[in-house]
Biopython code that builds the backbone (N, CA, C, O; Angstrom):
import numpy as np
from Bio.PDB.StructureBuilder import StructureBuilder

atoms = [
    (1, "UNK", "N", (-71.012, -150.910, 121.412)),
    (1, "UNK", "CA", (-72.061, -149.932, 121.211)),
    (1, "UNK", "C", (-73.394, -150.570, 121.566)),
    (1, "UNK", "O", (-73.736, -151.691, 121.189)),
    (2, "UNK", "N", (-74.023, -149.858, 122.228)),
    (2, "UNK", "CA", (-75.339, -150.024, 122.545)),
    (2, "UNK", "C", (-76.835, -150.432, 121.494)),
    (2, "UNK", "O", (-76.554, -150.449, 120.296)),
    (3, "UNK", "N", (-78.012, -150.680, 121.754)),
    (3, "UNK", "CA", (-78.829, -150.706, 120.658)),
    (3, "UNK", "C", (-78.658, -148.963, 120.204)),
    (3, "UNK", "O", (-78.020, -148.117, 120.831)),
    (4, "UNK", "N", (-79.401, -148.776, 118.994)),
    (4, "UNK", "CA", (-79.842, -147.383, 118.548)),
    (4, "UNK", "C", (-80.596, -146.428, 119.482)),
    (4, "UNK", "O", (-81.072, -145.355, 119.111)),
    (5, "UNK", "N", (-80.653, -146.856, 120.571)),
    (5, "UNK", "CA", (-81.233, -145.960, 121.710)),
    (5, "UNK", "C", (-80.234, -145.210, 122.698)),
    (5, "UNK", "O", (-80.514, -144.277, 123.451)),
    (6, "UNK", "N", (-78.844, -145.915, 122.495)),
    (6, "UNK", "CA", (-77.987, -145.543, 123.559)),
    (6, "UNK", "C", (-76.317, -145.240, 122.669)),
    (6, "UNK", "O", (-75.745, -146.313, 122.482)),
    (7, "UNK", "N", (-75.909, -144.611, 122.396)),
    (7, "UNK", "CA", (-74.747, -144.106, 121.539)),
    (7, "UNK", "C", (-73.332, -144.016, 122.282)),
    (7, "UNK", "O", (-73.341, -143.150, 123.157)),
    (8, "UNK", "N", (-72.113, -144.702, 122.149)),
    (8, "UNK", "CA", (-71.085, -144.543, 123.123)),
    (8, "UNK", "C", (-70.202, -144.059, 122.282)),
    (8, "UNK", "O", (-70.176, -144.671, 121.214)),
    (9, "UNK", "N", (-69.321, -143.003, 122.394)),
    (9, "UNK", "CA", (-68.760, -142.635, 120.893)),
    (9, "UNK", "C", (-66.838, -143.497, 121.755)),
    (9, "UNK", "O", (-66.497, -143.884, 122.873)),
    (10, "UNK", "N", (-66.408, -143.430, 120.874)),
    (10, "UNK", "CA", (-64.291, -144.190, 121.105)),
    (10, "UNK", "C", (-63.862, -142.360, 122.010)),
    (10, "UNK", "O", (-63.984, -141.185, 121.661)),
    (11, "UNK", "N", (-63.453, -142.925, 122.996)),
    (11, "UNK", "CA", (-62.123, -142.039, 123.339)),
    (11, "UNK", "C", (-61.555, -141.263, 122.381)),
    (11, "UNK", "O", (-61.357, -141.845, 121.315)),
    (12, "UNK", "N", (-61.133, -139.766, 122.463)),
    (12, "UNK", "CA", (-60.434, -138.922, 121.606)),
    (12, "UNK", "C", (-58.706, -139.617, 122.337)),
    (12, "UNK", "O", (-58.531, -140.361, 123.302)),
    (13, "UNK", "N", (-57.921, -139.128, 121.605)),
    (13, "UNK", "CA", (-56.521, -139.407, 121.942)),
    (13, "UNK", "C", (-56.549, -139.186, 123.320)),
    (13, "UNK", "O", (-56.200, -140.012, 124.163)),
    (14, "UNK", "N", (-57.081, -137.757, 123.598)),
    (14, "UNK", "CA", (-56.306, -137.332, 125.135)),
    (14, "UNK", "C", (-57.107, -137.938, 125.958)),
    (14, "UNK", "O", (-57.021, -137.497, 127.104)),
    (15, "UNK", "N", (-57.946, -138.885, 125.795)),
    (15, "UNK", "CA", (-58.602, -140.071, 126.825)),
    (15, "UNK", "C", (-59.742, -139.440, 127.826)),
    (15, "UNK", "O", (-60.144, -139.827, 128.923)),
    (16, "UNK", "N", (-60.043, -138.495, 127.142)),
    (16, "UNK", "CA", (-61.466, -137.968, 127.624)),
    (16, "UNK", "C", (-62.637, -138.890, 126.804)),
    (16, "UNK", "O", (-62.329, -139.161, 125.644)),
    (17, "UNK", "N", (-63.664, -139.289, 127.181)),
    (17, "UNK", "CA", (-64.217, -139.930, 126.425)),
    (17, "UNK", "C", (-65.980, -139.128, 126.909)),
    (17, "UNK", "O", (-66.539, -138.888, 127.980)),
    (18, "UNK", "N", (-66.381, -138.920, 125.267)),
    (18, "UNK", "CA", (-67.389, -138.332, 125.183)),
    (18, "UNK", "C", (-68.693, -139.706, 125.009)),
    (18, "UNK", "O", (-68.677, -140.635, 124.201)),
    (19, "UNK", "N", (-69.408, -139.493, 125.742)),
    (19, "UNK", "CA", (-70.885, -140.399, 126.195)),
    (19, "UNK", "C", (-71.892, -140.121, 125.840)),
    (19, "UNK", "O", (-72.624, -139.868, 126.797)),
    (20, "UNK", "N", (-72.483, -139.996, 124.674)),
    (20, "UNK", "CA", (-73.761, -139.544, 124.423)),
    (20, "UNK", "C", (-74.330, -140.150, 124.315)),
    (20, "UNK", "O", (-74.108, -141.092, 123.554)),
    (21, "UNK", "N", (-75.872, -139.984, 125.258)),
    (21, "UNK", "CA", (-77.291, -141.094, 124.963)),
    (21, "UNK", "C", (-77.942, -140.348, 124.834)),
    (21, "UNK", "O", (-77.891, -139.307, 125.489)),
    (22, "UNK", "N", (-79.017, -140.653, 123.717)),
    (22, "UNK", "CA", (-79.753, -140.024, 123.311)),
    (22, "UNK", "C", (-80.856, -141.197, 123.605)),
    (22, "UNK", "O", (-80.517, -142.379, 123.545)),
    (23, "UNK", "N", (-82.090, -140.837, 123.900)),
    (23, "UNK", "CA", (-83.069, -142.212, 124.685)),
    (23, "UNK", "C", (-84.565, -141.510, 123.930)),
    (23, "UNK", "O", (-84.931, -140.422, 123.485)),
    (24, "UNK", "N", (-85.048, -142.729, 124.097)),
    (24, "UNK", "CA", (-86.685, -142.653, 123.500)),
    (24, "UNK", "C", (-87.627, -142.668, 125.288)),
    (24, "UNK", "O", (-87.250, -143.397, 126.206)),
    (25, "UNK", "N", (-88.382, -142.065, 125.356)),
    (25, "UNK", "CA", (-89.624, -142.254, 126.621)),
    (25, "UNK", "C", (-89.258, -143.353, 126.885)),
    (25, "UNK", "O", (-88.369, -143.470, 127.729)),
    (26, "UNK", "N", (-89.849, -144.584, 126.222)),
    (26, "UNK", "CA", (-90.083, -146.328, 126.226)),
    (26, "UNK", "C", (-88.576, -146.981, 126.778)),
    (26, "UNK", "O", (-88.583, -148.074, 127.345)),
    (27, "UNK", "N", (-87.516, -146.357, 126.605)),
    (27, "UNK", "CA", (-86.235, -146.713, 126.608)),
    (27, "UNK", "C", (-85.666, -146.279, 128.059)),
    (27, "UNK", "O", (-86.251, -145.291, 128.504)),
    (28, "UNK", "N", (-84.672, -146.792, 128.876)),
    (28, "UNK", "CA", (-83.932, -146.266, 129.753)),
    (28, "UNK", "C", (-82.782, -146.567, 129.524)),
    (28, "UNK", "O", (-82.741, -147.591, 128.842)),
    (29, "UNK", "N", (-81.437, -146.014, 129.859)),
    (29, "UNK", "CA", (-80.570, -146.261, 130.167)),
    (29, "UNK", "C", (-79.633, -146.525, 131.867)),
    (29, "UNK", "O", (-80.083, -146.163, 132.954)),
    (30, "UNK", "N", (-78.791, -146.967, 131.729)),
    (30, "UNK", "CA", (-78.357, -146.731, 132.855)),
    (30, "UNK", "C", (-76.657, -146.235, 133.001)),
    (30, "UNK", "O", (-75.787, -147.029, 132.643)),
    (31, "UNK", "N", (-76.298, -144.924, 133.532)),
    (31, "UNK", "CA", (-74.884, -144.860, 133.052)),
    (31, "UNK", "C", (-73.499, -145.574, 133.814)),
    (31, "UNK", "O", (-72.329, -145.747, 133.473)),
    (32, "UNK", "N", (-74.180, -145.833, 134.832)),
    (32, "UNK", "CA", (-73.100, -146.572, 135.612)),
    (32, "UNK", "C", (-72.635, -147.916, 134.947)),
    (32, "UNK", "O", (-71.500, -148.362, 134.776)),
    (33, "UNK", "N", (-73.723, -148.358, 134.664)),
    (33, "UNK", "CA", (-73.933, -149.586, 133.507)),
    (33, "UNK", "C", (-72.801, -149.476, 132.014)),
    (33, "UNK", "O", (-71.949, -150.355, 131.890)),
    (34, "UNK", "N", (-72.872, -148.653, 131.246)),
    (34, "UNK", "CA", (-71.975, -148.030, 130.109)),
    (34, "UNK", "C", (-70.945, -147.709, 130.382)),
    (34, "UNK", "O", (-70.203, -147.705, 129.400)),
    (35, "UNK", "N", (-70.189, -147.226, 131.861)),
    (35, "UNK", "CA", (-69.519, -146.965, 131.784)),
    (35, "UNK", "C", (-68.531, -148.223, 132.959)),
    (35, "UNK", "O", (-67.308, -148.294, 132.836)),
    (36, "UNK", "N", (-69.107, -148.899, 133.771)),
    (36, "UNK", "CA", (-68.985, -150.217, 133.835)),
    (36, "UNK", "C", (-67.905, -150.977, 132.403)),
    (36, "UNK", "O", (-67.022, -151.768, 132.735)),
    (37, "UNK", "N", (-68.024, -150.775, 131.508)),
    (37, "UNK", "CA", (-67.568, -151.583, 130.209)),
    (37, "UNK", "C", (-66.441, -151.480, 130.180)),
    (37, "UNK", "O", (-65.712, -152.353, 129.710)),
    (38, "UNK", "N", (-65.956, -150.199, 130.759)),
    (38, "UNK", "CA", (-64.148, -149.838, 130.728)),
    (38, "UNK", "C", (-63.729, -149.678, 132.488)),
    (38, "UNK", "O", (-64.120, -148.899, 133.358)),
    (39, "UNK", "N", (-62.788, -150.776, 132.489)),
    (39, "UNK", "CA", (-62.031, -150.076, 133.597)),
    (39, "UNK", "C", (-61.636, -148.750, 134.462)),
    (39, "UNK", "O", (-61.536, -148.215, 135.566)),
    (40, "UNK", "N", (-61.459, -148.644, 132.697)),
    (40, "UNK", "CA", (-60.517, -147.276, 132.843)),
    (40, "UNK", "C", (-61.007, -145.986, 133.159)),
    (40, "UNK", "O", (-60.416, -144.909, 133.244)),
    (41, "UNK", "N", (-62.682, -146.416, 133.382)),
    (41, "UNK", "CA", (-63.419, -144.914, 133.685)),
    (41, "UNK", "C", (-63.980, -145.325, 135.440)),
    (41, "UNK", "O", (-64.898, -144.715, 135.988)),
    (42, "UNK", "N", (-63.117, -146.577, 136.159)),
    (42, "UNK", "CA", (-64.032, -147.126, 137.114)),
    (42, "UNK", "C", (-64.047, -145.822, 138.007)),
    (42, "UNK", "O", (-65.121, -145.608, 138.569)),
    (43, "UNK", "N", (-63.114, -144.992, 138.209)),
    (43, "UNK", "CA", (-62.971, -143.767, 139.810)),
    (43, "UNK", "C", (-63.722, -142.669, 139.443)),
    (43, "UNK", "O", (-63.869, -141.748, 140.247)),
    (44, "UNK", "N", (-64.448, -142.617, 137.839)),
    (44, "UNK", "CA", (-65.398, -141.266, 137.644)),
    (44, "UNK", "C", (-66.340, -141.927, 137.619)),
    (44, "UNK", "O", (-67.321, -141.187, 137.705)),
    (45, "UNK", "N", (-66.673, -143.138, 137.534)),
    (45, "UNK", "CA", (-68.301, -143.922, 137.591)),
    (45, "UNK", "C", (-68.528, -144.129, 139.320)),
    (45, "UNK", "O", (-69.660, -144.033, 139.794)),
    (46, "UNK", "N", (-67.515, -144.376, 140.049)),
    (46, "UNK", "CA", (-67.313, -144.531, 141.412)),
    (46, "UNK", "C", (-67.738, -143.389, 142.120)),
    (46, "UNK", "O", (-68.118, -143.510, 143.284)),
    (47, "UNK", "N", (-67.713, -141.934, 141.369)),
    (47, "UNK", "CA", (-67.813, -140.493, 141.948)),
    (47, "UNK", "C", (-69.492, -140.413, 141.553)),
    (47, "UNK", "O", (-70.462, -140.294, 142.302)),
    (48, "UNK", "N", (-69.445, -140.483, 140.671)),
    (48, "UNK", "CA", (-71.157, -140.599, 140.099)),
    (48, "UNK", "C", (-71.563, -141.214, 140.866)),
    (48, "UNK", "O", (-72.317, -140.375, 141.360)),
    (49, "UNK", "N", (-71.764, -142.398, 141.657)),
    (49, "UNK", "CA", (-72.667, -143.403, 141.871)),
    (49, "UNK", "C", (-72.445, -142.263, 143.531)),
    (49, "UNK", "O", (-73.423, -141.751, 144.076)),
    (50, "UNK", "N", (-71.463, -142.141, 143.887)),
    (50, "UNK", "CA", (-71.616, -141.552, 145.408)),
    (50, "UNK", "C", (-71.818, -140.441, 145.669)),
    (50, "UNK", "O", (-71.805, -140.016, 146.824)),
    (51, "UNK", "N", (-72.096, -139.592, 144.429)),
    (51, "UNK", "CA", (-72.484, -138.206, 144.746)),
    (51, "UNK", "C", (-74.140, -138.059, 144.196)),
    (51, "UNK", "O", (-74.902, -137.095, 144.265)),
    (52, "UNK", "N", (-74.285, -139.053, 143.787)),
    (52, "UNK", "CA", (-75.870, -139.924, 143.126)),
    (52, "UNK", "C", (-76.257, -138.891, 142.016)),
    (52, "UNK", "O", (-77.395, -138.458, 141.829)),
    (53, "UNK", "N", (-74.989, -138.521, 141.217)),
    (53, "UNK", "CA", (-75.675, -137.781, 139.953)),
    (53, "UNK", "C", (-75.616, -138.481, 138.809)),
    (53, "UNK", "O", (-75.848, -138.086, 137.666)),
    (54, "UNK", "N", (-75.087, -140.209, 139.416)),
    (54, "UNK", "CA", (-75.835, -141.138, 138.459)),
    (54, "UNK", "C", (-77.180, -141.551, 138.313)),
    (54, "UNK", "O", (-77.582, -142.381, 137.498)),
    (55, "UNK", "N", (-77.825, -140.960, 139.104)),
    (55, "UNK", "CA", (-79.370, -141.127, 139.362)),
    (55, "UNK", "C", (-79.898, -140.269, 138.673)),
    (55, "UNK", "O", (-80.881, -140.568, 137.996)),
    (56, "UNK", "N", (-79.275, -138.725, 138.671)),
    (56, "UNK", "CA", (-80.390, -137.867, 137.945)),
    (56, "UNK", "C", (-79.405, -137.498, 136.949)),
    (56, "UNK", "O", (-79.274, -136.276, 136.868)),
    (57, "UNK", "N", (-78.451, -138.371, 135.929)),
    (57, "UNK", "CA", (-78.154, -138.308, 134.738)),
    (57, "UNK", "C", (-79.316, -139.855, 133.753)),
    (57, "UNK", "O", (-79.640, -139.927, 132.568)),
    (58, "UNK", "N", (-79.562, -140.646, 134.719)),
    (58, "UNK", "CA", (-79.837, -141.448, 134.187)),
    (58, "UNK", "C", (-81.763, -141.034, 134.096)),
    (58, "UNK", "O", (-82.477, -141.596, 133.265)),
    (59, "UNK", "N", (-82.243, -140.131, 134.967)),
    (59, "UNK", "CA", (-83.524, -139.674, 134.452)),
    (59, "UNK", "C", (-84.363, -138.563, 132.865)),
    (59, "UNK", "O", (-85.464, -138.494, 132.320)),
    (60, "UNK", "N", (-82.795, -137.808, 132.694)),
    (60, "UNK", "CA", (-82.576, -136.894, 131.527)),
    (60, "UNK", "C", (-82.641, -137.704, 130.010)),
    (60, "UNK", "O", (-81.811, -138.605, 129.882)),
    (61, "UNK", "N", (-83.394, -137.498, 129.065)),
    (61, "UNK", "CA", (-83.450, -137.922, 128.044)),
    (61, "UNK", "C", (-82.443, -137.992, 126.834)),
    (61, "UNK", "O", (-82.309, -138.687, 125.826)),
    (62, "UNK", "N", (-81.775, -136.881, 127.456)),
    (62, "UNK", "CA", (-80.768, -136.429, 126.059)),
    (62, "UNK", "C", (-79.565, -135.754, 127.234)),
    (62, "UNK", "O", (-79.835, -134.919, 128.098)),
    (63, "UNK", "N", (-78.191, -136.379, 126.980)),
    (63, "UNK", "CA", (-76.928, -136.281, 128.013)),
    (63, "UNK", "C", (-76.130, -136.727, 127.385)),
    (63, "UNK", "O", (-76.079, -137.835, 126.852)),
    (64, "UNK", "N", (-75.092, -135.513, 127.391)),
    (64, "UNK", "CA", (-73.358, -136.125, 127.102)),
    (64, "UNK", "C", (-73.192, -135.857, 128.496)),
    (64, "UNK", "O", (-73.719, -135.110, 129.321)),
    (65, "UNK", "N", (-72.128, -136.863, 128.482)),
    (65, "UNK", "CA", (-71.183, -137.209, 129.107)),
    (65, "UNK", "C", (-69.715, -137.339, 128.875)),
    (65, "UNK", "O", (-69.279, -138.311, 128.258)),
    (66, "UNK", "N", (-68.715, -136.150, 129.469)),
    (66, "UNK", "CA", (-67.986, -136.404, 129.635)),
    (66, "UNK", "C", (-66.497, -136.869, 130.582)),
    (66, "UNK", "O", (-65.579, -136.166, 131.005)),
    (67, "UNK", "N", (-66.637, -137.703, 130.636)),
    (67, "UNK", "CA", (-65.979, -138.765, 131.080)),
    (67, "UNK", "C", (-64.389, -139.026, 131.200)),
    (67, "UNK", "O", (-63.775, -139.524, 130.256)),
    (68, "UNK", "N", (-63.654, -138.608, 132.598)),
    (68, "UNK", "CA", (-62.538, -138.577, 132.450)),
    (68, "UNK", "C", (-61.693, -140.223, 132.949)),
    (68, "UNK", "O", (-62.080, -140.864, 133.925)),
    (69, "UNK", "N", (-60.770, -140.574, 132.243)),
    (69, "UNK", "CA", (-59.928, -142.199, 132.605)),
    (69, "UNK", "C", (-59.783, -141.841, 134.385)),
    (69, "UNK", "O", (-60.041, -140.763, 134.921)),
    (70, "UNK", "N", (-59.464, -142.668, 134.822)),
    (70, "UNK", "CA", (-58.749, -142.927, 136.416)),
    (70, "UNK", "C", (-57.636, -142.219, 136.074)),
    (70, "UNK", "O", (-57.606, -141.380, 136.974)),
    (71, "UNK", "N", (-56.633, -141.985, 135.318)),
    (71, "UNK", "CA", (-55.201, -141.538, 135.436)),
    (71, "UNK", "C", (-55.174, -140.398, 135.193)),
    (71, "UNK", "O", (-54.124, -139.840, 134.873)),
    (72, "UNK", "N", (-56.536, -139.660, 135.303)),
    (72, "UNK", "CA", (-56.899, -138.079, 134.800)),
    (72, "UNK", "C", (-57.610, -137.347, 135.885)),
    (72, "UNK", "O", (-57.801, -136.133, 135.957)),
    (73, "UNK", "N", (-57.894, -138.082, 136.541)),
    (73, "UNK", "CA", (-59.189, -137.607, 137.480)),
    (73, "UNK", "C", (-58.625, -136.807, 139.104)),
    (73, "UNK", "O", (-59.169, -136.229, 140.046)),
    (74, "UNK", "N", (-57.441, -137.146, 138.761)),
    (74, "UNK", "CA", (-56.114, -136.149, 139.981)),
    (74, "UNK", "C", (-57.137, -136.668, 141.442)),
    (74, "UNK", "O", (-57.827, -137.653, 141.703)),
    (75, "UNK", "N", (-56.892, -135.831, 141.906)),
    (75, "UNK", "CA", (-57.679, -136.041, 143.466)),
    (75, "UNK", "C", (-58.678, -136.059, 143.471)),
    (75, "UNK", "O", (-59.069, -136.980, 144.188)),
    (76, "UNK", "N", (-59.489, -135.493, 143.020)),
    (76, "UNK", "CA", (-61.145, -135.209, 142.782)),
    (76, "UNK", "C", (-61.940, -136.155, 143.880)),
    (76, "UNK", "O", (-62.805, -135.616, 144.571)),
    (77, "UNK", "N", (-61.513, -138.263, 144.128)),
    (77, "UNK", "CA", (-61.978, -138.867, 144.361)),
    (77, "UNK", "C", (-61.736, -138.359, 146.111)),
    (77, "UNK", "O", (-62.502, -138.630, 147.036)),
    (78, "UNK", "N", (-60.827, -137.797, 146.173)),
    (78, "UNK", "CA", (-60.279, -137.318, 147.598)),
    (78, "UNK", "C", (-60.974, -136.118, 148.393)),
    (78, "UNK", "O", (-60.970, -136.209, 149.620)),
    (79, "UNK", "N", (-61.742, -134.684, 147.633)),
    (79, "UNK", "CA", (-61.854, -133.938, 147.607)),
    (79, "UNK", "C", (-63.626, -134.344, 148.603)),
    (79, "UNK", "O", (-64.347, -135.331, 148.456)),
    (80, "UNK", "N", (-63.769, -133.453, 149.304)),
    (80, "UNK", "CA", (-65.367, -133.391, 150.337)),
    (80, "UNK", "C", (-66.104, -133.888, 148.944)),
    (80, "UNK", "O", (-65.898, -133.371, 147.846)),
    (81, "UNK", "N", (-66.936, -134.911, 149.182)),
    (81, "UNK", "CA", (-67.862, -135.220, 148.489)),
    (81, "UNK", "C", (-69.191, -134.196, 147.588)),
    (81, "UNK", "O", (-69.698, -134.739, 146.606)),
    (82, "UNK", "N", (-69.609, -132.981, 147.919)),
    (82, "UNK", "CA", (-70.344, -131.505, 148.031)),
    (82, "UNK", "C", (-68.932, -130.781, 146.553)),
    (82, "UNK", "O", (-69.288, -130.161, 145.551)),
    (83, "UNK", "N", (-67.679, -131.074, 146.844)),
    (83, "UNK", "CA", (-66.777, -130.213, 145.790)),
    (83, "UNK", "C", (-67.042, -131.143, 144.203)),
    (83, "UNK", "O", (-67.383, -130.781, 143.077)),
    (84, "UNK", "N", (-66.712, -132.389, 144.769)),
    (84, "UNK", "CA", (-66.731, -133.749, 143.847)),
    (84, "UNK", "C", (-67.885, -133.146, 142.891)),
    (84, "UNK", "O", (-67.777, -132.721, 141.741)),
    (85, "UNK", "N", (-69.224, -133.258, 143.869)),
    (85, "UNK", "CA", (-70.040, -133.702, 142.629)),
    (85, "UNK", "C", (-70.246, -131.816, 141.940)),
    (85, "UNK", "O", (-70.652, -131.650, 140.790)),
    (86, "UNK", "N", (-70.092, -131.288, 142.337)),
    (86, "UNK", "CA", (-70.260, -129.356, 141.677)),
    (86, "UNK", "C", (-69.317, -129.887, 140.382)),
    (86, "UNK", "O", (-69.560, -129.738, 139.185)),
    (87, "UNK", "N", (-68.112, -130.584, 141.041)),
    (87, "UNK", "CA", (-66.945, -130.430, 139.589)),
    (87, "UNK", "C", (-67.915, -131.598, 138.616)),
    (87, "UNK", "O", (-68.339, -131.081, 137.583)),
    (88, "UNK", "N", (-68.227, -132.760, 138.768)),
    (88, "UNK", "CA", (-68.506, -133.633, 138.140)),
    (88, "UNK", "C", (-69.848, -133.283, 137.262)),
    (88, "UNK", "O", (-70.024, -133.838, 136.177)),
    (89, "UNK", "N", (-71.044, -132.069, 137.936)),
    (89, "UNK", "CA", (-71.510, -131.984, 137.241)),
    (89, "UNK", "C", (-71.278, -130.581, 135.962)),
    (89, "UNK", "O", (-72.180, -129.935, 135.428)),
    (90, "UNK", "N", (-70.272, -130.486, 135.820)),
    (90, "UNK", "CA", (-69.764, -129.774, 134.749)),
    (90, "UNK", "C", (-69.100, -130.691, 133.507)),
    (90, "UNK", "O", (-68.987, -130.348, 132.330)),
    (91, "UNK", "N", (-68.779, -131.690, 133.994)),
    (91, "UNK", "CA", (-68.709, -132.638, 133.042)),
    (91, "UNK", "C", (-70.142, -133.394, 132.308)),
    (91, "UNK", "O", (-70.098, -134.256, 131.431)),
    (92, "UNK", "N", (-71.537, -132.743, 133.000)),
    (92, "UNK", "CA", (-72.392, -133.423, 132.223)),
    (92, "UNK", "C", (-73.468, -132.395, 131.696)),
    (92, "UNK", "O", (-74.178, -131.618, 132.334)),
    (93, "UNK", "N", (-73.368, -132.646, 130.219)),
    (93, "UNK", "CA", (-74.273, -131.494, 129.251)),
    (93, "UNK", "C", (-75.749, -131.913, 128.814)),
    (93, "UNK", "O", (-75.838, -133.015, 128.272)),
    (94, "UNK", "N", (-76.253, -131.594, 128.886)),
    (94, "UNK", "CA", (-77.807, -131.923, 129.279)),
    (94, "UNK", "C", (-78.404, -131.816, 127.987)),
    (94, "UNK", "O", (-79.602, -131.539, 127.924)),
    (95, "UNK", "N", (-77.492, -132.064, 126.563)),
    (95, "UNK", "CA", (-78.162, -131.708, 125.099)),
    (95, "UNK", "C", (-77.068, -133.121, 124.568)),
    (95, "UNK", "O", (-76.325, -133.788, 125.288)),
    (96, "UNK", "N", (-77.317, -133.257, 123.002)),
    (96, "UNK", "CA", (-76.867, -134.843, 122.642)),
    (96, "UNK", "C", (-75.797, -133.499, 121.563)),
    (96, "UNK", "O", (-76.129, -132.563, 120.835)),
    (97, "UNK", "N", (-73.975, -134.292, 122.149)),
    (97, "UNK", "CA", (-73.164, -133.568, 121.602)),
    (97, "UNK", "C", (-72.266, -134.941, 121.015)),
    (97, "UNK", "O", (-71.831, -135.802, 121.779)),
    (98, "UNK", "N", (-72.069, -134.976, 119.443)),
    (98, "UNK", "CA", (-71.069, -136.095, 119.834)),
    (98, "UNK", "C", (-69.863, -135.259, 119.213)),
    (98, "UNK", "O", (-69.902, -134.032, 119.123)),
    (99, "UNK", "N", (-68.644, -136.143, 118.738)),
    (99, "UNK", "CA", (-67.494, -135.983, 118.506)),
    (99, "UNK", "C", (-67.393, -134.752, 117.778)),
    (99, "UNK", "O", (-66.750, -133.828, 118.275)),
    (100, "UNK", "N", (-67.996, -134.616, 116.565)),
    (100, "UNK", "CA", (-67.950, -133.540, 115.463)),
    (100, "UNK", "C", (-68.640, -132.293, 116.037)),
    (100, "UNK", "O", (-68.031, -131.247, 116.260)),
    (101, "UNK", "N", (-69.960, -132.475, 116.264)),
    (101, "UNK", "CA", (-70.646, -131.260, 117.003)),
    (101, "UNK", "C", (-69.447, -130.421, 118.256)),
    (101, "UNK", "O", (-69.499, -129.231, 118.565)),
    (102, "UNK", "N", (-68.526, -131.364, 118.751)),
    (102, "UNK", "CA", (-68.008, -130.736, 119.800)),
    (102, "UNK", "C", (-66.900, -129.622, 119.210)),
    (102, "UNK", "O", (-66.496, -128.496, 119.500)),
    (103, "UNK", "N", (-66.632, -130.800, 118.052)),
    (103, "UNK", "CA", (-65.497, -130.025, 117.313)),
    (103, "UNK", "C", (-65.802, -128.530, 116.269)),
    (103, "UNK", "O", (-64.849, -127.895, 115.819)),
    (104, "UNK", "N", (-67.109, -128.166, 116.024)),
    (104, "UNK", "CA", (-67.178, -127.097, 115.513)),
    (104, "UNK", "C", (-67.663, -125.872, 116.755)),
    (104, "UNK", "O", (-67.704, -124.668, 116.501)),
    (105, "UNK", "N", (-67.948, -126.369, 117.880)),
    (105, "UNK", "CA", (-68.280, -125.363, 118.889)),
    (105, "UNK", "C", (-66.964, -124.444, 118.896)),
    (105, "UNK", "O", (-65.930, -124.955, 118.464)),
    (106, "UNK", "N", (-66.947, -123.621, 119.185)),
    (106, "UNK", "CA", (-66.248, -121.979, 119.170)),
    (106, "UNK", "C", (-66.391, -121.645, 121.091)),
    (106, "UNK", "O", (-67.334, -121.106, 121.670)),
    (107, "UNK", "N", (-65.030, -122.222, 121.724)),
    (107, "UNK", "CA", (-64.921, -121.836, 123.062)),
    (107, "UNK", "C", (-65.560, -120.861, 123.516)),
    (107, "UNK", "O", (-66.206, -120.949, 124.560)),
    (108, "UNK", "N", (-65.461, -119.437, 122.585)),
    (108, "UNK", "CA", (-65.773, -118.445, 123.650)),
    (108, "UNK", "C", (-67.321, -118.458, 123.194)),
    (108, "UNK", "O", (-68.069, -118.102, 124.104)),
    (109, "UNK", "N", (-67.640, -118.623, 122.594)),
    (109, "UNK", "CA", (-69.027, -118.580, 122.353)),
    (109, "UNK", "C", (-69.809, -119.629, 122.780)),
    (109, "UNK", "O", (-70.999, -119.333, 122.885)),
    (110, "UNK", "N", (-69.499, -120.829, 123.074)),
    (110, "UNK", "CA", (-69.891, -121.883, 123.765)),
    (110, "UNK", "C", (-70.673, -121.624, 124.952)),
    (110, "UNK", "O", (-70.170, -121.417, 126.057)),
    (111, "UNK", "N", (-72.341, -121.644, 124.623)),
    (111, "UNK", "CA", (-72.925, -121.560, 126.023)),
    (111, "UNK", "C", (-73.913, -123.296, 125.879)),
    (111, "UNK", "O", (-74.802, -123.526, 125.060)),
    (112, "UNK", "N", (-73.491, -124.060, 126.721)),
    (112, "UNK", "CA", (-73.476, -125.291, 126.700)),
    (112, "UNK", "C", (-74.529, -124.935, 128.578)),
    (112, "UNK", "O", (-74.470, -124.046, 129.427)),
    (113, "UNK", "N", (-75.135, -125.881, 128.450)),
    (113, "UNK", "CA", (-75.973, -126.801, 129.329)),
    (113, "UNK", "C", (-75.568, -127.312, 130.283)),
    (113, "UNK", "O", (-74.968, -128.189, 129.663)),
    (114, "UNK", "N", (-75.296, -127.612, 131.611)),
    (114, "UNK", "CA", (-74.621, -128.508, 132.354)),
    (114, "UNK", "C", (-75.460, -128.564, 133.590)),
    (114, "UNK", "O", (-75.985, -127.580, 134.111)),
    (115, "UNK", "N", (-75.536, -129.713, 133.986)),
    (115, "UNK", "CA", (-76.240, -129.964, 135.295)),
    (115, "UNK", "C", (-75.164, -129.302, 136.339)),
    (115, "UNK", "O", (-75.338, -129.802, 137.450)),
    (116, "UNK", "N", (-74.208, -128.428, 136.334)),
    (116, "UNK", "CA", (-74.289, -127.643, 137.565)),
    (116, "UNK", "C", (-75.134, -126.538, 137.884)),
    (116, "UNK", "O", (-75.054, -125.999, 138.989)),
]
sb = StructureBuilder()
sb.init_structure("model")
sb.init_model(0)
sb.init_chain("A")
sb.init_seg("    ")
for serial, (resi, resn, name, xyz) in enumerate(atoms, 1):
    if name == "N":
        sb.init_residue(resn, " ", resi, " ")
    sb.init_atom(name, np.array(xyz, "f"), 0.0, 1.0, " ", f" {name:<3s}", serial, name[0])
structure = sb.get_structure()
């Protein structure tokens, strides 16, 4: 875990792993950096860095991230680079969600934030 500026929450079972930073002005993060720490996220940090919406996740103050393993991520890494990042940025919510908050959201009512 990061200082108190940067929050990494554990993998749920099904190996989605939820990323929330929550950042001060004075503070930056970097997500390629955090997610660097696990292997196991190297082919969705690999998609980020080349579709460069590790650049403008890492300018946003307040971002979950969610984050799929390499053994989840199916073709995606294969797919025109333009499809990649549309899908990838649906994986990133532009408000600070962690584990519990996710768990009382109500699917159909869920109108969530996403940099697509």
């Amino acid at each position: 875990m990061e200082t108190s500026s940067v929050k990494a929450r554990s993998p749920p079972p099904h190996a989605v792993i939820l990323l929330t930073c929550i950042l001060s002005i004075a503070s930056a993060f970097n997500i390629t950096r955090i997610l660097n720490r696990s292997p196991d996220y190297g082919v969705f940090n690999d998609l980020l860095t080349r579709t460069g919406l590790a650049t403008h996740i890492n300018q946003h103050s307040t971002v979950t991230v969610l984050a799929m393993k390499n053994g989840q991520i199916g073709d995606l890494s294969s797919r025109p680079i333009d499809i990649a990042e549309s899908i990838l940025r649906t994986h990133v919510i532009l408000d600070y969600f962690d584990i519990m908050k996710l768990h009382r959201l109500k699917i159909h009512q869920a109108k969530l934030t996403t940099m697509y």
